[in-house]
Kinemage of the C-alpha trace (Angstrom):
@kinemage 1
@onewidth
@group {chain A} dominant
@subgroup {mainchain}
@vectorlist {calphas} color= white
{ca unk a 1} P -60.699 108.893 -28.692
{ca unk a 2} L -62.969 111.823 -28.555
{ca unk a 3} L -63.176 114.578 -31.277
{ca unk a 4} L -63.643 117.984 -30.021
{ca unk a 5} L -66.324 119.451 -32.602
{ca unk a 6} L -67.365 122.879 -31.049
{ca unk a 7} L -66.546 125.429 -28.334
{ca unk a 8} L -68.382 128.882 -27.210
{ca unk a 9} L -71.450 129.482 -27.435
{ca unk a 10} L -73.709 129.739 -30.699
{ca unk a 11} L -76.332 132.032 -29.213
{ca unk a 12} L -79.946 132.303 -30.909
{ca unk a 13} L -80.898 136.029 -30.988
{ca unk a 14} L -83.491 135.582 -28.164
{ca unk a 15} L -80.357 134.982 -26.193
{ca unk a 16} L -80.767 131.095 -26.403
{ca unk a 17} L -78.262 128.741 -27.594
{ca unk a 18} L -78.575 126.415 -30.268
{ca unk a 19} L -76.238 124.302 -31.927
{ca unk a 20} L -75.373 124.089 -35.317
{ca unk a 21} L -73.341 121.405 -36.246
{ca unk a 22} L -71.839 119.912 -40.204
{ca unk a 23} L -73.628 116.580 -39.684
{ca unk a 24} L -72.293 115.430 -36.567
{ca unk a 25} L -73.537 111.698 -37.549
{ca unk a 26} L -71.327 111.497 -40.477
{ca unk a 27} L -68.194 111.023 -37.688
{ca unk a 28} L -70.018 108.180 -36.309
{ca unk a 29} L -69.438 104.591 -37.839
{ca unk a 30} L -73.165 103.860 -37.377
{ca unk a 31} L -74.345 106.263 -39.437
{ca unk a 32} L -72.602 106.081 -42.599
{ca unk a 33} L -75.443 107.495 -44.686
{ca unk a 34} L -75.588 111.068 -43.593
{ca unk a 35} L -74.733 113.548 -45.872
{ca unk a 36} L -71.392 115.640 -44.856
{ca unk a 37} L -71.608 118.971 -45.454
{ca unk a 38} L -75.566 118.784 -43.957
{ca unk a 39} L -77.225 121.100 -40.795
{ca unk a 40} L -79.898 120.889 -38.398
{ca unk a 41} L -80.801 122.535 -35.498
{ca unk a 42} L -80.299 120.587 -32.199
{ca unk a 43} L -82.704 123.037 -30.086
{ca unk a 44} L -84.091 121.688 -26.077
{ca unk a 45} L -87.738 121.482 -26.756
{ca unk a 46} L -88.220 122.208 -22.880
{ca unk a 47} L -89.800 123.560 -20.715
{ca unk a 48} L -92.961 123.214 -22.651
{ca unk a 49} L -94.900 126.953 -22.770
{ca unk a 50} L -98.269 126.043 -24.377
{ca unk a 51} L -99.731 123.794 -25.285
{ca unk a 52} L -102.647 123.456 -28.479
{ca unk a 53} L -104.527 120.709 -30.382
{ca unk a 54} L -105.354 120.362 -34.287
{ca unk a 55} L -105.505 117.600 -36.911
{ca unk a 56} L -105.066 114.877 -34.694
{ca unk a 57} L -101.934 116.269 -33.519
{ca unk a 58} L -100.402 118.082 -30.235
{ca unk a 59} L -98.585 120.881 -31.006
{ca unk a 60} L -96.004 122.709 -28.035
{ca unk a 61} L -94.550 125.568 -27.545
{ca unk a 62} L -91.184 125.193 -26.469
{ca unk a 63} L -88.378 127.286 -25.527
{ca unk a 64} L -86.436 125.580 -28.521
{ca unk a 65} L -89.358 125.765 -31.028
{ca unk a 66} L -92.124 124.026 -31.910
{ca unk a 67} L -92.514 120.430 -31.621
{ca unk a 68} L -95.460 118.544 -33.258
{ca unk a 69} L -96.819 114.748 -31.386
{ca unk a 70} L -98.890 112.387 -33.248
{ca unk a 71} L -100.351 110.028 -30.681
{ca unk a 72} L -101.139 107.840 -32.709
{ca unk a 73} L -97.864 106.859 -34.415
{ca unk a 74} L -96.351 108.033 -31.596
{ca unk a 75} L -93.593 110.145 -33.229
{ca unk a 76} L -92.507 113.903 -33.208
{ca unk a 77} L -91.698 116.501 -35.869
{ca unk a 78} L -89.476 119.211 -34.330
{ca unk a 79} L -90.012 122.794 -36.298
{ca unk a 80} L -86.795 125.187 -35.358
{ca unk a 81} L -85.127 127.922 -37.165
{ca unk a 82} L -83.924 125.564 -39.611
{ca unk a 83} L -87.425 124.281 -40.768
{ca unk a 84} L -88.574 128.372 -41.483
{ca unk a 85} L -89.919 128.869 -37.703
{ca unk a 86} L -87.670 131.978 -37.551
{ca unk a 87} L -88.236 132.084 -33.259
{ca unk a 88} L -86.810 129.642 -31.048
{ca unk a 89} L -88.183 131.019 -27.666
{ca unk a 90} L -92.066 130.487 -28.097
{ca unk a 91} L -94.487 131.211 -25.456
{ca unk a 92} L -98.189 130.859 -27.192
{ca unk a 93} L -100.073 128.627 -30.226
{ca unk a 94} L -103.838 128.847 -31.128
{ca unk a 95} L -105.310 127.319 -33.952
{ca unk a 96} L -107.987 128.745 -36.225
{ca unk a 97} L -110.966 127.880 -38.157
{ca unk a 98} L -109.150 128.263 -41.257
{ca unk a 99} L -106.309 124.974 -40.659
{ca unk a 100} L -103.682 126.981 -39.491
{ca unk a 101} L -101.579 127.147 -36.240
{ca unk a 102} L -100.681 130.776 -35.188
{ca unk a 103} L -97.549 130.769 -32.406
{ca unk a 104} L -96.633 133.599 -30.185
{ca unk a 105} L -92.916 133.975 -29.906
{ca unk a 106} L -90.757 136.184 -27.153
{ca unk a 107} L -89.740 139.273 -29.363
{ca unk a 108} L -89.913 137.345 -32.903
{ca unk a 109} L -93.424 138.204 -33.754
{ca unk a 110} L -96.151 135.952 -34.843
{ca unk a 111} L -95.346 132.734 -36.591
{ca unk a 112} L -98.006 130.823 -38.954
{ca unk a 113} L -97.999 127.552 -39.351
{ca unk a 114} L -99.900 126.147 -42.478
{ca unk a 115} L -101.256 122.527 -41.643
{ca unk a 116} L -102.030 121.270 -44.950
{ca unk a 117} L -98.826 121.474 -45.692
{ca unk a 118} L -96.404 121.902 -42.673
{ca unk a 119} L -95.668 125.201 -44.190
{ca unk a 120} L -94.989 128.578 -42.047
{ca unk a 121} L -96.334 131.896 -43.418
{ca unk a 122} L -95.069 134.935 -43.957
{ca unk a 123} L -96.346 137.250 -41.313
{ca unk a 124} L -94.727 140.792 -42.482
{ca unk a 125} L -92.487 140.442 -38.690
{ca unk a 126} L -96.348 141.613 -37.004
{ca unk a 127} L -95.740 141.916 -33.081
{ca unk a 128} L -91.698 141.971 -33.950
{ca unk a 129} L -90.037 142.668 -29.926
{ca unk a 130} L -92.725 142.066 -28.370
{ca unk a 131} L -93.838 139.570 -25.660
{ca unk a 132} L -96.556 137.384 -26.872
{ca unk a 133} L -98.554 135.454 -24.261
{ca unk a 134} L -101.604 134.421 -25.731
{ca unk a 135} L -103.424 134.631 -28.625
{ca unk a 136} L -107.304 134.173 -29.570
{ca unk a 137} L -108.604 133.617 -32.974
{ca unk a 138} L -111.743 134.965 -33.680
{ca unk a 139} L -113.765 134.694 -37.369
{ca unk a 140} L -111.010 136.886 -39.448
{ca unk a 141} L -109.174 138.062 -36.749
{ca unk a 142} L -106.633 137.237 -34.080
{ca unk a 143} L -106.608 138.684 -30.308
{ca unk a 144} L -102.944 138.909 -29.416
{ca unk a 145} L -102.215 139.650 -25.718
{ca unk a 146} L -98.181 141.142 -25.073
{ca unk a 147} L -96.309 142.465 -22.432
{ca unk a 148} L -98.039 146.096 -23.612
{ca unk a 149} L -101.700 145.422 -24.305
{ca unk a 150} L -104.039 143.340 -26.981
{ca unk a 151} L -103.152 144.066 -30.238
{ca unk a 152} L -105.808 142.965 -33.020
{ca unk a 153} L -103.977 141.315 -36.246
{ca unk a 154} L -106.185 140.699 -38.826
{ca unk a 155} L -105.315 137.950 -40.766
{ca unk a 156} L -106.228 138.293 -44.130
{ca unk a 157} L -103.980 140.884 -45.088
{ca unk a 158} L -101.620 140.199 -42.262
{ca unk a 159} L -101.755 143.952 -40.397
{ca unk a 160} L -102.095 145.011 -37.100
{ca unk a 161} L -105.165 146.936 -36.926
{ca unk a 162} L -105.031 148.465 -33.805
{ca unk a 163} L -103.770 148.029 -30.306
{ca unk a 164} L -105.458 148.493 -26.453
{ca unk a 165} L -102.823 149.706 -24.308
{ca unk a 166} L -104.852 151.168 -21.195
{ca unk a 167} L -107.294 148.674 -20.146
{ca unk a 168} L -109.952 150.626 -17.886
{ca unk a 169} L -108.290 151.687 -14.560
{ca unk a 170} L -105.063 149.231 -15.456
{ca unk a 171} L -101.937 151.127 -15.906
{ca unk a 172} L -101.106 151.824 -19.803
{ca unk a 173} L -99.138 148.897 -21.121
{ca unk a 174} L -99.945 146.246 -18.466
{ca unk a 175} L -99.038 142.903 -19.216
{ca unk a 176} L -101.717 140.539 -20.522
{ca unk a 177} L -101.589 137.123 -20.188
{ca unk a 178} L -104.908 135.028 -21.675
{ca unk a 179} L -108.066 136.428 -22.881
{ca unk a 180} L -111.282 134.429 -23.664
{ca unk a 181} L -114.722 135.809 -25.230
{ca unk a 182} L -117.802 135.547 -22.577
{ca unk a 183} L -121.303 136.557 -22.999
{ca unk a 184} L -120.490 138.943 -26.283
{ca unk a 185} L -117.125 140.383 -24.269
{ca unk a 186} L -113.438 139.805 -24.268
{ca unk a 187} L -112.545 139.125 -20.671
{ca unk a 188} L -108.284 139.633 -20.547
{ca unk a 189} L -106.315 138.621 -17.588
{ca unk a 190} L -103.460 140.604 -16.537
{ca unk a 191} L -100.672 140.626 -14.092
{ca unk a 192} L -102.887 143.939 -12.543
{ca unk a 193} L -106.517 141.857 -12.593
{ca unk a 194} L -108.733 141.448 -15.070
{ca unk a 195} L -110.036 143.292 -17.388
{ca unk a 196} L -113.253 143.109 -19.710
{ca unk a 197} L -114.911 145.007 -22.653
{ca unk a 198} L -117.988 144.289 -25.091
{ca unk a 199} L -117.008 143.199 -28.307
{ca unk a 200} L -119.765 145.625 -29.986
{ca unk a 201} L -117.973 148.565 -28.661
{ca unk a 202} L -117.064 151.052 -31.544
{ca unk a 203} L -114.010 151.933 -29.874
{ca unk a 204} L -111.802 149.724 -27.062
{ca unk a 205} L -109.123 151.714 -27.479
{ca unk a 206} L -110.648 154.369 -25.102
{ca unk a 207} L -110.042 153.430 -21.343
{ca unk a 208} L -113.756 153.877 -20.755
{ca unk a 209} L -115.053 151.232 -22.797
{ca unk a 210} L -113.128 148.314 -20.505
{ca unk a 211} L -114.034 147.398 -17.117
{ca unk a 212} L -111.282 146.427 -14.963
{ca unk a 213} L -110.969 144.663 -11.572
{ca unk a 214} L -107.443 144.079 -8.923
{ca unk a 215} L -109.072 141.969 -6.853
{ca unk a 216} L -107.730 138.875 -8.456
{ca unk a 217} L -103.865 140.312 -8.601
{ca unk a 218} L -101.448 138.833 -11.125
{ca unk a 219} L -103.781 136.394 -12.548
{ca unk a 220} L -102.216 133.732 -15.476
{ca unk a 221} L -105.873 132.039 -17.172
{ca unk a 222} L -109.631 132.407 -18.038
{ca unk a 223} L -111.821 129.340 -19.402
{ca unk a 224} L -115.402 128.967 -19.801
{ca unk a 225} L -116.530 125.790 -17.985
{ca unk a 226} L -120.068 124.594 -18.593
{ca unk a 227} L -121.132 128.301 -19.334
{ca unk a 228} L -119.431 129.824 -16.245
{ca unk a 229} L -116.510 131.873 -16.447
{ca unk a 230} L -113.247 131.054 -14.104
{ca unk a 231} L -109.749 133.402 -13.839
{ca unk a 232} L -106.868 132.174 -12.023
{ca unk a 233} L -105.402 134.547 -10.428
{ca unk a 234} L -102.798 135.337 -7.950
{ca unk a 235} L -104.127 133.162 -4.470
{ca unk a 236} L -107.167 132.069 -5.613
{ca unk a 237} L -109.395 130.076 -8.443
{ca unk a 238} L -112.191 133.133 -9.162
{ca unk a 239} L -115.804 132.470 -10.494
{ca unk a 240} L -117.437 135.470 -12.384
{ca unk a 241} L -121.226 135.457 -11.221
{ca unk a 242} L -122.959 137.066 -14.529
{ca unk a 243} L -126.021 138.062 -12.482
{ca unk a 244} L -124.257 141.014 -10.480
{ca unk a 245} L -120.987 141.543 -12.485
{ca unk a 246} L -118.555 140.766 -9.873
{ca unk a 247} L -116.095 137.841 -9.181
{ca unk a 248} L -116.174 135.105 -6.288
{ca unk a 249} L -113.524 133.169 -4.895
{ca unk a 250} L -114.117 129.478 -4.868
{ca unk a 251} L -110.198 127.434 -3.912
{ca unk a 252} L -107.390 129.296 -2.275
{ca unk a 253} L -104.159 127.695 -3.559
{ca unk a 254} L -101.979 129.895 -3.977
{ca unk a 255} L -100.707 131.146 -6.914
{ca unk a 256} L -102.590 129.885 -10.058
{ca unk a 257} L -100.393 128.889 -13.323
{ca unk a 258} L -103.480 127.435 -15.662
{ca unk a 259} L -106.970 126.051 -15.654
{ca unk a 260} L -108.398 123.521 -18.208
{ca unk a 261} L -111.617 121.878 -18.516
{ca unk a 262} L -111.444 118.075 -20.141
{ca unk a 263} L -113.990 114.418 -20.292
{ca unk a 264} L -117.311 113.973 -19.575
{ca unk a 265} L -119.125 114.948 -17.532
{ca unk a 266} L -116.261 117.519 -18.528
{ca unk a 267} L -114.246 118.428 -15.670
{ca unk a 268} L -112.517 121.225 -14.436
{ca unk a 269} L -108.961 121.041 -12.962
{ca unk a 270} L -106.202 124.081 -11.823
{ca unk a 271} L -102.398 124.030 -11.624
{ca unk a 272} L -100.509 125.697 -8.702
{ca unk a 273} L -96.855 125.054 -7.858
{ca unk a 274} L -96.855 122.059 -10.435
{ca unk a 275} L -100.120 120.534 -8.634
{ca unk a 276} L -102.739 119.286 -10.272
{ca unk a 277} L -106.045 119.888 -8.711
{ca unk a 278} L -109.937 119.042 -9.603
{ca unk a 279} L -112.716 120.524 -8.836
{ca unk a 280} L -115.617 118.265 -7.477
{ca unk a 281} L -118.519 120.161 -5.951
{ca unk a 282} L -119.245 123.557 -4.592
{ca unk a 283} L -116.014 124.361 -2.194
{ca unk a 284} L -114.781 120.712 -2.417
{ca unk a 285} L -111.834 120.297 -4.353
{ca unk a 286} L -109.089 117.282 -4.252
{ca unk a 287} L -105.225 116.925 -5.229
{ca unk a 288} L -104.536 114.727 -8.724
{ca unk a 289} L -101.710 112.620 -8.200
{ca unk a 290} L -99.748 113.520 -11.204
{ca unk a 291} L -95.859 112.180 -11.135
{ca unk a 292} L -94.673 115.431 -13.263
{ca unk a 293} L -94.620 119.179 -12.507
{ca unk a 294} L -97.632 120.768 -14.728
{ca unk a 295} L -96.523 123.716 -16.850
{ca unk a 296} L -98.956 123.854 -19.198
{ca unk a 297} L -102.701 122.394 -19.882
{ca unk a 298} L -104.333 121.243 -22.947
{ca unk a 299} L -107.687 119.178 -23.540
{ca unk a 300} L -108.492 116.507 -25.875
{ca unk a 301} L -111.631 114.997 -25.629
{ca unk a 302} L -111.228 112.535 -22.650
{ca unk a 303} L -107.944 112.849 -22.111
{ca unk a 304} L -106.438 116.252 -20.240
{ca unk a 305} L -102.303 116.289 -21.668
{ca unk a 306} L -99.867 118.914 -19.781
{ca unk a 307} L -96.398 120.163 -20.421
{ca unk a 308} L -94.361 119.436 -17.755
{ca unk a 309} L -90.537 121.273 -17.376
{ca unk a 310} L -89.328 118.151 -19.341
{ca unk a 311} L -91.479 117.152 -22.015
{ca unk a 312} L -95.215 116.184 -22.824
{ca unk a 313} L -97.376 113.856 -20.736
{ca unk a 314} L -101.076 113.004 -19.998
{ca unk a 315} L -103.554 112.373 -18.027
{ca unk a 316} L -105.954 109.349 -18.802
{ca unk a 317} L -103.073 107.402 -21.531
{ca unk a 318} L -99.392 106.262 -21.131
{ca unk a 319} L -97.476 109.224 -21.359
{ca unk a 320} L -95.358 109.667 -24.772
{ca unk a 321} L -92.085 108.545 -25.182
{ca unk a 322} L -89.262 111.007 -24.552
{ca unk a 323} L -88.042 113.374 -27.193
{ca unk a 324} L -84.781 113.170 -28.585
{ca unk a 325} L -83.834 116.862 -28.137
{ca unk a 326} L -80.536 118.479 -27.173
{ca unk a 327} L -80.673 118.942 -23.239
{ca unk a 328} L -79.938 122.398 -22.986
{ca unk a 329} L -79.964 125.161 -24.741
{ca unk a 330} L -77.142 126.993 -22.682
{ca unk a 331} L -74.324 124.436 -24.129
{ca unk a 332} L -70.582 125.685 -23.990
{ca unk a 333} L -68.782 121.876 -25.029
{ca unk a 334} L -69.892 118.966 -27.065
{ca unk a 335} L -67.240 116.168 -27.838
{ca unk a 336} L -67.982 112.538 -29.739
């Protein structure tokens, strides 16, 4: 006979639901050692957002929290609400020099992650309601691209210094979504173009010091492949040629959701529609038979892993076993 144990909603306050329940084990006969009166946080840990690797480990960005794979052991740490992540919807991680994991959440803020300890940090709410796509760590600083601008948060006395809301001839407060550093210059991509600035400018919050660029549209990623710079962008793979300042098309696949660079000789690949594709030559490019939908990229020495709407898998391995999270996070019923 079933036990009804919850009904309604228990709504996170990014407007996803998580569940809360008194140790729902303890009214199971198999598992006589839980504790009554204990809580955890039964989050979905997909689709995976981002994706980021550091001490061995691959750490995602989920739209339940963070979840931590060791590939070696071949287990997972979930980090939710209950573990101190204060953000269930996150949409960005980035590690830094320093051993710490810095996670962009949707309207929560930053989050720091301590990896010597599994610890987050205290973060004074920075970036609180905003929308935090990407973030780029750079000596003492971070890079944070939002849903208004960069913002630069300097991390050792947790402040935002300042913020660039008009990015050359973008409209004020366009949406950024990943930035990279190139030949002494923070190039930003943007749902307008892209957008870049030198670094040794005394002062990028002035319009004039950026140089911006629509011809690549609503573009999603930048990486620096073998000392060329590539955007995806909204119908096209781009290729910045240095020599005259201007951008190239090289693959028309529509709509471009990431780019990554893994192995070696290293390789470069772009997702489009949940496709996989590599690049091989000058124009010649071929289709990577991939069995999951790619979300998200993420490099590791030979191996290439994605997020896929699902979970976590990888290119050149067996994919990881499948996480034991709740399977929504829009759950109205649960019975046992």
């Amino acid at each position: 006979m079933s036990t009804r144990l919850l009904r309604g909603l228990q709504s996170t306050s990014c407007g996803h639901v998580v569940i809360l329940g008194f140790s729902l084990m303890t009214l199971l006969p198999a598992a006589t050692a839980a504790q009554a009166g204990s809580w955890r946080a039964l989050t979905s840990m997909q689709p995976i957002n981002a994706l980021a690797f550091a001490e061995g480990g691959v750490y995602a960005a989920t739209a339940g929290g963070v979840v931590q794979y060791d590939p070696v052991a071949e287990s997972y740490q979930p980090f939710t609400r209950a573990d101190g992540m204060e953000a269930n919807l996150v949409l960005s991680v980035c590690p830094d020099s320093s051993g710490n994991l810095w996670f962009g959440t949707d309207g929560d803020g930053l989050r720091q992650l301590r990896l010597a300890d599994a610890q987050f940090v205290p973060t004074q709410d920075a970036l609180r309601d905003l929308r935090i796509n990407s973030i780029l760590s750079l000596e003492d600083r971070l890079f944070v691209g939002t849903d208004v601008g960069v913002s630069v948060y300097l991390t050792a006395n947790s402040r935002v210094k300042e913020t660039y809301r008009q990015l050359g001839q973008f409209q004020k407060n366009t949406e950024v979504r990943a930035m990279v550093v190139y030949a002494g210059n923070l190039f930003v991509a943007t749902r307008d173009g892209v957008a870049h600035a030198t670094l040794a400018s005394t002062n990028l919050q002035d319009p004039d010091s950026w140089t911006s660029s629509r011809l690549m549209g609503d573009s999603s990623s930048l990486i620096v492949h073998n000392d060329t710079l590539y955007c995806g962008g909204a119908f096209a793979v781009w290729r910045f040629d240095e020599s005259q300042s201007r951008w190239r098309s090289i693959a028309f696949f529509g709509k471009v959701d990431g780019l990554s660079s893994f192995g070696q000789p290293r390789r470069l690949v772009a997702s489009a529609d949940g496709d996989l594709h590599e690049r091989h030559g000058a124009g010649s490019w071929g289709e990577l038979d991939v069995p999951h939908a790619v979300q998200s990229l993420a490099p590791s020495g030979e191996d290439l892993w994605y997020g896929t709407p699902t979970g976590l898998a990888t290119l050149g391995r067996t994919d990881p076993p499948a996480f034991a999270d709740a399977p929504s996070n829009e759950l109205f019923d649960i019975e046992a």
